[in-house]
C-alpha positions in Angstrom: 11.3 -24.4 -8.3 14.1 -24.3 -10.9 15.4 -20.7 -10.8 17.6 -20.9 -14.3 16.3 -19.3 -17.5 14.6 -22.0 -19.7 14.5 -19.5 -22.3 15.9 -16.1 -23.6 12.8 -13.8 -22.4 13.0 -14.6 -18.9 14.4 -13.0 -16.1 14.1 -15.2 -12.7 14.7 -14.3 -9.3 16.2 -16.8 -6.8 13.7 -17.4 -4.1 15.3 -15.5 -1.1 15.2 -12.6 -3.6 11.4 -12.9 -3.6 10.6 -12.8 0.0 13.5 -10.2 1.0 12.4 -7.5 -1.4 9.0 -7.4 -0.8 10.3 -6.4 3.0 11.3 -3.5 1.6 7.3 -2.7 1.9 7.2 -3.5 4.9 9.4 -1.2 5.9 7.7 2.1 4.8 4.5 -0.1 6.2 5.8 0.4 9.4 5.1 4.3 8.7 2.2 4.1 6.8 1.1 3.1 10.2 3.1 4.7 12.8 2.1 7.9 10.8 -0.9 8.0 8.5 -3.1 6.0 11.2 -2.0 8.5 14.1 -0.6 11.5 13.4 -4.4 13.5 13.0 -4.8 11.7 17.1 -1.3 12.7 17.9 -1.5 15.7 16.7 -5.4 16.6 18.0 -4.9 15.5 21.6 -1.3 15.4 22.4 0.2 18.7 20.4 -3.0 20.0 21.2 -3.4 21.2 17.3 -6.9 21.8 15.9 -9.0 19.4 14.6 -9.7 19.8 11.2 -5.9 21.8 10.7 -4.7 18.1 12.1 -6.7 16.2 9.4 -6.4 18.6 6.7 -3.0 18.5 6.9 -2.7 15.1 6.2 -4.5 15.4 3.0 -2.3 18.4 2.2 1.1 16.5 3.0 -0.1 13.6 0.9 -0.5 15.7 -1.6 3.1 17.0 -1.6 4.1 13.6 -1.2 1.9 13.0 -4.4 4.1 15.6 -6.0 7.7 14.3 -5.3 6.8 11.0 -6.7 7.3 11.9 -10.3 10.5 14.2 -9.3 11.6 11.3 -7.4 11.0 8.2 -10.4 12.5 10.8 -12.9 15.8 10.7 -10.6 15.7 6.8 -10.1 15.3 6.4 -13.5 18.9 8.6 -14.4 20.6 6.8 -11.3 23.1 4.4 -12.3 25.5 4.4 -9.9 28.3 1.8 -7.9 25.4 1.3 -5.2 22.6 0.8 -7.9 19.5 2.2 -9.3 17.6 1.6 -6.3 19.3 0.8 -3.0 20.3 4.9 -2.8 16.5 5.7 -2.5 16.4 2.9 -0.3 18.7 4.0 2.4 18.5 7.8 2.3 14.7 7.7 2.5 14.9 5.5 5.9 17.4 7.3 7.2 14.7 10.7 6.8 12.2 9.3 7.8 13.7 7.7 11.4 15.0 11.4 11.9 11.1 13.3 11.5 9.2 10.7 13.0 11.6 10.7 16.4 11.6 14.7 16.0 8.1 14.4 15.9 7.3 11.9 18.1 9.6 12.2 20.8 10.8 15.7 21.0 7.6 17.9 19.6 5.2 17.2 22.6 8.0 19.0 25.0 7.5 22.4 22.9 5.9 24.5 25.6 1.8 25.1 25.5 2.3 28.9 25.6 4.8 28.2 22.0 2.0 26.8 19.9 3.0 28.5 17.0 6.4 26.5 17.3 4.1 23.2 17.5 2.3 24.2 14.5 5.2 24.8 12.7 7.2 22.1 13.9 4.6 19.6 13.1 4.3 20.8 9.8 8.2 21.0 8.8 8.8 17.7 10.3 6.1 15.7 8.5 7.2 17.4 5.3 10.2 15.8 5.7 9.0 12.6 6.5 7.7 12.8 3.7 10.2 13.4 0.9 11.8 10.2 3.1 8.6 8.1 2.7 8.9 8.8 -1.4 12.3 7.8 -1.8 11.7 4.8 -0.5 8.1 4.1 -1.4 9.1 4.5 -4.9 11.3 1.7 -5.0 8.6 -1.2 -4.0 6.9 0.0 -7.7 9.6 0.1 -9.2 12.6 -2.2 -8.8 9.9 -5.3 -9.4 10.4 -5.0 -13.1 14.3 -5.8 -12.7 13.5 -8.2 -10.0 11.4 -10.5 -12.2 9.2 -11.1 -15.5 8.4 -14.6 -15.1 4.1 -14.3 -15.4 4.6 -17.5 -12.6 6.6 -15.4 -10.2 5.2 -12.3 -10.2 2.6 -13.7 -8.7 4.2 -14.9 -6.1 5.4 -11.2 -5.6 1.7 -10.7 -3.6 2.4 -13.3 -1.3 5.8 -11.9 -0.1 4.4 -8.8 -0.4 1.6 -9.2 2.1 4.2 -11.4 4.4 6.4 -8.0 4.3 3.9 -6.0 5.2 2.6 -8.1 8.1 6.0 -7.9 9.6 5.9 -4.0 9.2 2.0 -3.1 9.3 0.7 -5.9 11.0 3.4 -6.1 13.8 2.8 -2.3 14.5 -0.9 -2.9 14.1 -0.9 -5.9 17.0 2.0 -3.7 19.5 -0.2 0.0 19.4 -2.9 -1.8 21.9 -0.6 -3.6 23.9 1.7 -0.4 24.3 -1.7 1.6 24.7 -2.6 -0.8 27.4 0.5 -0.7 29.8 2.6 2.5 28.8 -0.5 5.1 27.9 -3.6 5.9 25.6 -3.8 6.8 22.5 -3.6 10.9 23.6 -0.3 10.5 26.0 2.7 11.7 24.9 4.2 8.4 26.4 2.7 6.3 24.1 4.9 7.9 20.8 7.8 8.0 22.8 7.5 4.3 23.1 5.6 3.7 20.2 8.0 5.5 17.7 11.4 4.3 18.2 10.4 0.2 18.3 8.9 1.3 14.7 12.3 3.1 13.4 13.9 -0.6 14.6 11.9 -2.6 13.0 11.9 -0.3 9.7 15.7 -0.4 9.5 15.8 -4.4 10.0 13.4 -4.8 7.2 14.8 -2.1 4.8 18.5 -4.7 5.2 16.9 -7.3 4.4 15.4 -5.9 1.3 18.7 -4.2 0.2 19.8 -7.7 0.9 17.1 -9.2 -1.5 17.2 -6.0 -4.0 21.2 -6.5 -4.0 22.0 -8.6 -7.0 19.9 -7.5 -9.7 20.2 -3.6 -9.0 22.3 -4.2 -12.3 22.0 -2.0 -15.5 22.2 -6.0 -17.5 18.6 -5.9 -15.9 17.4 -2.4 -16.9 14.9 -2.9 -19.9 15.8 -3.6 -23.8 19.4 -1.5 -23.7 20.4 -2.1 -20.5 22.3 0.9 -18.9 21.3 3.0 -21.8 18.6 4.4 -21.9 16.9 8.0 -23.0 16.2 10.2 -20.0 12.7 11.2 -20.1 11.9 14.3 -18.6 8.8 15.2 -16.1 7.1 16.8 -18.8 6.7 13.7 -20.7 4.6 12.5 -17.7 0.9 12.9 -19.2 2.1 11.9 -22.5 2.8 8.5 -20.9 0.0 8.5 -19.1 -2.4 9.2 -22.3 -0.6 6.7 -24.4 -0.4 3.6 -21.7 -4.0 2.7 -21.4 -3.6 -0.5 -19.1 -1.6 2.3 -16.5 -4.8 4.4 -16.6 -6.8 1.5 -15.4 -4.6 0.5 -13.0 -4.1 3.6 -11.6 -8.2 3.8 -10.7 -7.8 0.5 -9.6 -5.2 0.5 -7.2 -6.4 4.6 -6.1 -9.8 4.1 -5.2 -8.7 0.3 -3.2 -5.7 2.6 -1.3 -8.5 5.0 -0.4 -10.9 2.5 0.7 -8.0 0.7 3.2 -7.2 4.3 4.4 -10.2 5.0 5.9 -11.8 1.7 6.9 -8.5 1.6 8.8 -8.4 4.5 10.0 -8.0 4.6 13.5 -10.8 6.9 14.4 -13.1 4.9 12.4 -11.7 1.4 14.4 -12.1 3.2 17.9 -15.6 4.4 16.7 -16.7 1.1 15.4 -14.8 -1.5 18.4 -14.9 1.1 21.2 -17.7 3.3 21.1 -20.9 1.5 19.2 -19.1 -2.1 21.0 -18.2 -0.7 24.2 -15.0 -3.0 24.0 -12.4 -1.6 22.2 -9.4 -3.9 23.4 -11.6 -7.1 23.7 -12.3 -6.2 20.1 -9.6 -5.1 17.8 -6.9 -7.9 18.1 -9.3 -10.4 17.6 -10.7 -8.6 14.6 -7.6 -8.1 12.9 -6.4 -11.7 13.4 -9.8 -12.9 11.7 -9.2 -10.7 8.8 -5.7 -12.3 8.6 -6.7 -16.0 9.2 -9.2 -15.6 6.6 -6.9 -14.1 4.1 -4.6 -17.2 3.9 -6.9 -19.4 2.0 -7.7 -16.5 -0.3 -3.5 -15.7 -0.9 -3.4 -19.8 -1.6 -6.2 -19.2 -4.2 -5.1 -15.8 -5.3 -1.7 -16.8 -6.7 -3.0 -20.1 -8.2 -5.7 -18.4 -10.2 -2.9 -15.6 -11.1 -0.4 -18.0 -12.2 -3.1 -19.8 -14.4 -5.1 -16.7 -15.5 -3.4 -13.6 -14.7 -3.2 -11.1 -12.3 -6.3 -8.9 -13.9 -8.3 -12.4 -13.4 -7.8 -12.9 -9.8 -7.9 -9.4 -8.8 -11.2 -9.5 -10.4 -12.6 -12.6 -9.3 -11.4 -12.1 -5.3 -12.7 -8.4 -5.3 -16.1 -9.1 -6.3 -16.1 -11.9 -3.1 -15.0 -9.5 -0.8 -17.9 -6.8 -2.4 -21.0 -9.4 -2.1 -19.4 -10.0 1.4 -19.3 -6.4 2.4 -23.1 -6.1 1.8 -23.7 -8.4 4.6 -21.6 -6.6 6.7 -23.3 -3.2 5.8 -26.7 -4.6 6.5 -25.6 -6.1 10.2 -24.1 -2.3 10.9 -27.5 -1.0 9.6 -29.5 -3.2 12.4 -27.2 -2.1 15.3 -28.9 -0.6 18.0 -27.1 0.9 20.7 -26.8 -0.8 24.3 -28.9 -4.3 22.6 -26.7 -7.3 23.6 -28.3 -9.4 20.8 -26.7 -6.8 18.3 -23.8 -6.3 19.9 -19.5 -7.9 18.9 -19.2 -9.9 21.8 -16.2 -12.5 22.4 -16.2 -12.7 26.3 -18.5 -12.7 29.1 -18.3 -12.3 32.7 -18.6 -15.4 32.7 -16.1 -16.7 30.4 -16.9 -17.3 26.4 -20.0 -15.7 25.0 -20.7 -15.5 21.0 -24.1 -14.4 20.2 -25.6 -14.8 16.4 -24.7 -11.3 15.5 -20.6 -11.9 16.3 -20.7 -15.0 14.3 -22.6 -13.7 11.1 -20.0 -10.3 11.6 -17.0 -12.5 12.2 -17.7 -14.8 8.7 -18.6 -12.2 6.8 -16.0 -9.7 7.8 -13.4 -12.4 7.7 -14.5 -13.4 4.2 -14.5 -10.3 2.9 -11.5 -8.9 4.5 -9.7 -12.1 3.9 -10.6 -12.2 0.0 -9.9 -8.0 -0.5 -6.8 -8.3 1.6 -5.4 -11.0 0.1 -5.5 -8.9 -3.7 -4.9 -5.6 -1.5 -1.2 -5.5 -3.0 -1.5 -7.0 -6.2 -1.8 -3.6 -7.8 2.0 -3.3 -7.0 3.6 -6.8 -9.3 0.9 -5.3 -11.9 2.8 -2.0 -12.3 5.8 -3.9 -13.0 3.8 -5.8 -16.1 2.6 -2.0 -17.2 6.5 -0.7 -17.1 7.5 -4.1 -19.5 4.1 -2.7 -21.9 5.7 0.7 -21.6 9.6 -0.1 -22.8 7.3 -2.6 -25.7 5.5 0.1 -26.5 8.3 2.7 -26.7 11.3 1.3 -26.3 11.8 3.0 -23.1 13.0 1.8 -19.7 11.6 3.9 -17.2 10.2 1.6 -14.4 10.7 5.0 -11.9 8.4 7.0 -13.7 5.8 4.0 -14.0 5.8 3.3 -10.4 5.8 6.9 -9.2 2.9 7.2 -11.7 0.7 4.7 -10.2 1.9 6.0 -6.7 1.0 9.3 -7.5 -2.7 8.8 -8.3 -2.7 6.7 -5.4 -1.5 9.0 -2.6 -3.5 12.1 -4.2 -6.8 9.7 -3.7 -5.5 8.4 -0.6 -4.5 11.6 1.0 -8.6 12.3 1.1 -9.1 9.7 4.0 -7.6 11.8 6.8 -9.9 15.0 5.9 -12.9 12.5 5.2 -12.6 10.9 8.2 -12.0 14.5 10.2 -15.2 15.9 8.3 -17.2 13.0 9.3 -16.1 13.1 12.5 -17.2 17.0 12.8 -20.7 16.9 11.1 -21.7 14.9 14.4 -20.7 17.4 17.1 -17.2 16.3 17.9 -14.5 18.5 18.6 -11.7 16.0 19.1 -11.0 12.5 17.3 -13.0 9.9 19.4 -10.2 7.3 21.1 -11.3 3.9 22.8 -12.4 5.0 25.3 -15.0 8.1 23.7 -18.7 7.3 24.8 -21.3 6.4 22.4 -22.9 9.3 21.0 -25.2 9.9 18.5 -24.3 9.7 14.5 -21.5 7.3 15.2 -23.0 4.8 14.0 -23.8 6.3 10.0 -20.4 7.3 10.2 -19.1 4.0 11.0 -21.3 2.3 8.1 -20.2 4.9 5.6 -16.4 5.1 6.4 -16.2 1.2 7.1 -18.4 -0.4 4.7 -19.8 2.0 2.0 -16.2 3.7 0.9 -14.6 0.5 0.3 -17.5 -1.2 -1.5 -17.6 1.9 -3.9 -13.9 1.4 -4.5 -14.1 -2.3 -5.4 -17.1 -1.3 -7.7 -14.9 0.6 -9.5 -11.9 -1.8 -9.2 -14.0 -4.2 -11.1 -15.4 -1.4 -13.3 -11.0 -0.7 -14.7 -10.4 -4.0 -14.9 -13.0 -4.8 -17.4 -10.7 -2.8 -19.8 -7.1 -3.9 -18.7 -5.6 -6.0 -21.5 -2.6 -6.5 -19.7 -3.9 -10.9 -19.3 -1.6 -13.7 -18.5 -1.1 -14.7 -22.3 -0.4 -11.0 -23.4 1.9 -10.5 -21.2 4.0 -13.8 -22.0 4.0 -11.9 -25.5 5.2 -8.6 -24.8 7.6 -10.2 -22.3 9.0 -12.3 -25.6 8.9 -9.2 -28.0 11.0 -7.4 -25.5 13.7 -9.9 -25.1 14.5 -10.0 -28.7 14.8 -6.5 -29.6 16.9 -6.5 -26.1 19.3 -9.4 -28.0 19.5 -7.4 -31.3 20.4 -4.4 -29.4 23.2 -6.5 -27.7 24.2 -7.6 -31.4 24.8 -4.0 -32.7 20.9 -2.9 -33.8 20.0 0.9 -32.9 16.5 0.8 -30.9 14.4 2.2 -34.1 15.7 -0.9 -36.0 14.3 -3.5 -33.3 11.5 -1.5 -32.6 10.7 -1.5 -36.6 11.9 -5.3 -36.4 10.2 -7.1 -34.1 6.4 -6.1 -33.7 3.6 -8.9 -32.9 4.5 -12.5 -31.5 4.9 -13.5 -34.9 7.7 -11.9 -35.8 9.1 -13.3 -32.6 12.1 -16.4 -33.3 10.7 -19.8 -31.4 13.8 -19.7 -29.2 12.3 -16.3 -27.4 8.4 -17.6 -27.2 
């Protein structure tokens, strides 16, 4: 693929650019599991904290993370420094989140059991900070896309990267937890986070690099919107005025919420424990496997995915791969509702005793589960190139560049929806008779099952319902966005000529108005 502009409203990246950014993902990935996925457990069993404090406080934090995103995207948007718009927020917010997490991790669980007050508060300070770190750099992924690229055929391609960044964060973390568990400790030993926590701060740096690396070349004011370096500082007020005049952001923002909320808790490590080792009774025969089916599925669906958005849009194959992954998921809900505990026939089974044993009910779970996990995850992170397309609709619609604000938007509606799945998952866990989280190794007991089928197949179909629901209403479409990309790019040029921003703006309207040279 040619990466020079065949025309003046196009901004390409060069291909390493593509895949190096995205890594950048990745990165706070690594977090999103090493924290979100096992802080409530690590907390509960190891700190010895309560319960519901454990879970609630998740919610609560993602909350306050919630709140620092616009703070954060109103500061990216006035940066403009030697370093860049983007790589400061990049490093700083690594850099705080390796200190908590190995304060937390690594030196919390030696806090004496007669100091729990000093655990409490020590847990809460440090995942605070972690916090503010997981922002800074969180905030980026949204927003630096729009500088990276507005080619409608690359942006596409933006997913695929995407998803390949966070396999090396997520997915690596996701595949080392059970073999750690297996030969360093379980889930609720303090020597599993010791080990656990500082292979996920290398592997976080390594992949932040190589998206400062990737990032490096267009974190250049030439790229930032219609007048480049200059732009009007909008202030945090301003915030639900944007929100109340961009429309496509609205729908976007239910969109990508409600999907974030639906992968929190049907990954959820509680609910995967539950599910693989208490109903199954094989919780490390099980969850490998299971993860690399929903991966091997997904690579079909990322082939189709990016050729359906590079023909029809990314609002097209969001919607056509969500609904496949919904009419999938009511298979799946129905084989959960016919489990009975302790009957082989209805039972995941891989392995016998006496070497390979697949019964009906693994093979029905397995296609079904990988097809629908395959087609969701495969659109999972298309949300994220979409924001960029409603931050090019923003600085068309007002002139302004402000691709901070519009990603921490979106992330903001998404973290204050997400940040239910801890405390959803803790009160679910509660209204069954558990005091503690169940691990892999929790027996069976009654109500685990409903709570499985709601948190693992019920959430999530709700959320793609109303995925499909926003999307209906999105007018952000392949060919409109070719348009506004065009419209932008010539009031950018008469700026460059001498033209104040209300002349282009009063200028250059529709895709009529547009010279041929820009179309």
């Amino acid at each position: 693929m040619s990466q020079e502009n065949t025309n003046s409203s196009v901004n390409r990246a060069k291909m390493y650019q593509l895949a190096l950014f995205p890594m950048n993902n990745g990165a706070t990935n690594v977090y999103f599991i090493l924290v979100l996925s096992y802080i409530a457990t690590f907390g509960n069993t190891v700190l010895t904290i309560a319960t519901l404090f454990a879970t609630t406080m998740i919610t609560v934090m993602r909350v306050f993370d919630a709140i620092t995103d616009p703070i954060i995207g109103a500061m990216m948007d006035r940066t403009n420094g030697k370093f860049g718009k983007f790589r400061p927020y990049m490093v700083i917010g690594n850099v705080i989140m390796a200190f908590s997490v190995f304060m937390l991790y690594c030196i919390c669980p030696d806090i004496p059991e007669d100091q729990m007050w000093l655990r409490y508060a020590a847990f809460i300070a440090l995942y605070a900070i972690w916090v503010i770190g997981y922002t800074f750099q969180t905030s980026v992924t949204r927003s630096a896309q729009s500088v990276l690229t507005n080619d409608p055929k690359q942006r596409p391609l933006f997913t695929i990267f995407n998803t390949i960044g966070s396999m090396a964060g997520m997915g690596l973390m996701q595949v080392l937890a059970p073999i750690i568990r297996s030969n360093v400790g379980d889930y609720d030993t303090p020597e599993f986070y010791r080990f656990f926590a500082p292979i996920g701060i290398v592997i976080s740096i390594f992949l932040t690099i190589l998206a400062i690396i990737g990032i490096w070349e267009k974190d250049n004011a030439k790229y930032f919107g219609i007048g480049g370096g200059a732009q009007e500082k909008t202030k945090v007020s301003e915030y639900v005025e944007i929100i109340k005049a961009n429309k496509p952001m609205q729908r976007l923002m239910i969109a990508g919420g409600t999907c974030k909320l639906a992968l929190s808790v049907a990954t959820n490590m509680t609910v995967l424990c539950m599910l693989y080792g208490c109903m199954m009774g094989n919780y490390d025969g099980l969850y490998l496997p299971m993860m690399v089916v929903g991966y091997v599925f997904s690579v079909p669906f990322f082939v189709l995915s990016v050729s359906t958005s590079q023909k029809k849009g990314q609002k097209a194959s969001l919607q056509r791969y969500v609904a496949v992954a919904l009419l999938c998921y009511v298979v799946v809900l129905a084989l959960l509702l016919i489990w009975k505990p302790g009957n082989p026939a209805t039972t995941l089974t891989f392995l016998g005793e006496s070497g390979l044993s697949i019964n009906l009910y693994t093979i029905a779970f397995v296609l079904f589960f990988g097809l629908g996990y395959g087609a969701y995850y495969a659109t999972a992170d298309m949300p994220i190139p979409m924001v960029a397309d409603c931050a090019d609709y923003e600085t068309y619609r007002s002139g302004k560049y402000i691709p901070g604000i519009m990603g921490t938007l979106f992330s903001l509606v998404d973290k204050l929806v997400s940040s239910l799945s801890a405390t959803i998952v803790g009160i679910a866990v509660t209204m069954i008779g558990l005091k503690n989280l169940p691990v892999a190794e929790t027996p069976y007991s009654e109500g685990m099952n409903t709570v499985v089928i709601v948190l693992f197949c019920i959430i999530p179909m709700c959320a793609w319902a109303l995925t499909l629901w926003a999307m209906r209403g999105y007018e952000l479409s392949g060919p409109r966005m070719k348009e506004i990309q065009a419209i932008n790019a010539v009031r950018k040029d008469g700026i460059a000529k001498g033209m104040s921003l209300e002349e282009v703006m009063e200028k250059w309207k529709t895709i009529e108005d547009v010279p041929s040279e820009f179309k």
